[in-house]
C-alpha positions in Angstrom: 3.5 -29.9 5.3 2.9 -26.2 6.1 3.9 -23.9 2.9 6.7 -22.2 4.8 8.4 -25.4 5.9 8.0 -26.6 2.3 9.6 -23.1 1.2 12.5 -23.7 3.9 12.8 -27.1 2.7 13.4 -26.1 -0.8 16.2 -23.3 0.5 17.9 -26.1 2.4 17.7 -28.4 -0.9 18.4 -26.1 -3.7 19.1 -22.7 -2.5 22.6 -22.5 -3.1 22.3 -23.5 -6.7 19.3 -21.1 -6.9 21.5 -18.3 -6.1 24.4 -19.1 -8.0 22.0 -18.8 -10.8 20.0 -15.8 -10.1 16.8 -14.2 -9.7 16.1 -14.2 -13.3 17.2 -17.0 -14.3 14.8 -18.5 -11.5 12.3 -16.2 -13.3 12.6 -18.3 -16.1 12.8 -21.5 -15.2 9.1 -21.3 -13.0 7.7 -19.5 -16.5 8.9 -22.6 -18.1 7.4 -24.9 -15.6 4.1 -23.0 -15.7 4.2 -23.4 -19.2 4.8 -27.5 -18.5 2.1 -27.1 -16.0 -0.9 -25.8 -18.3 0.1 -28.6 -21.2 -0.8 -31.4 -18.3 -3.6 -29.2 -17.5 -5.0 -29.5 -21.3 -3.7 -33.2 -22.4 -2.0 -34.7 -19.7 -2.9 -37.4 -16.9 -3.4 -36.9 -13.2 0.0 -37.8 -12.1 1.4 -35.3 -15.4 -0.4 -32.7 -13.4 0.5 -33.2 -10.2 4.2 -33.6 -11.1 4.2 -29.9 -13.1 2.4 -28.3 -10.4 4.6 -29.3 -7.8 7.7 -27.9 -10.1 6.0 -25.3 -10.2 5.4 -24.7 -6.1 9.0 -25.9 -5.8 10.4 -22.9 -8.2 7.9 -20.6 -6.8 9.4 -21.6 -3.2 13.0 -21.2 -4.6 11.9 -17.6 -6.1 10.4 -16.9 -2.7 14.1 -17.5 -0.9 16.0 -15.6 -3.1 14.1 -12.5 -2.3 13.7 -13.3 1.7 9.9 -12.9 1.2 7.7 -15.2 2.7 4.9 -17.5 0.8 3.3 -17.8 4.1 2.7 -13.6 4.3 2.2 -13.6 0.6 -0.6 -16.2 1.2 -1.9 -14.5 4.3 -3.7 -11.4 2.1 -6.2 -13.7 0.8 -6.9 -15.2 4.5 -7.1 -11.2 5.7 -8.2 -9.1 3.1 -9.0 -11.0 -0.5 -8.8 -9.4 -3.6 
């Protein structure tokens, strides 16, 4: 799945109750699942980590939504001009 499908996908899935609660609120919840996400990284199993980090895609995609931006241009620096 390309990562602007994926980000499309999550608008059509959850994009109306990611709205409803907010840009900072959305804020919050992928800090929280970052936070999730480094635990499995220290003490967690495979499948641990690849649940948190796709929470943590999912919320990203959510955040990306609610600001129109696109995590296909966002992506598209480091494939032009890396940091």
């Amino acid at each position: 799945m390309e990562i602007l499908e994926f980000q499309r996908l999550m608008g059509r899935l959850y994009g109306e109750a990611d709205r409803q609660r907010g840009v900072p609120a959305t804020v919050a919840w992928l800090c929280e699942e970052l936070g999730e996400l480094a635990q499995a990284v220290r003490k967690g199993t495979r499948e641990q980590q690849l649940h948190e980090l796709g929470d943590v895609l999912a919320w990203l995609a959510s955040l990306a939504e609610q600001l129109d931006l696109s995590l296909d241009e966002a992506a598209q620096r480091y494939v032009i001009n890396p940091p």
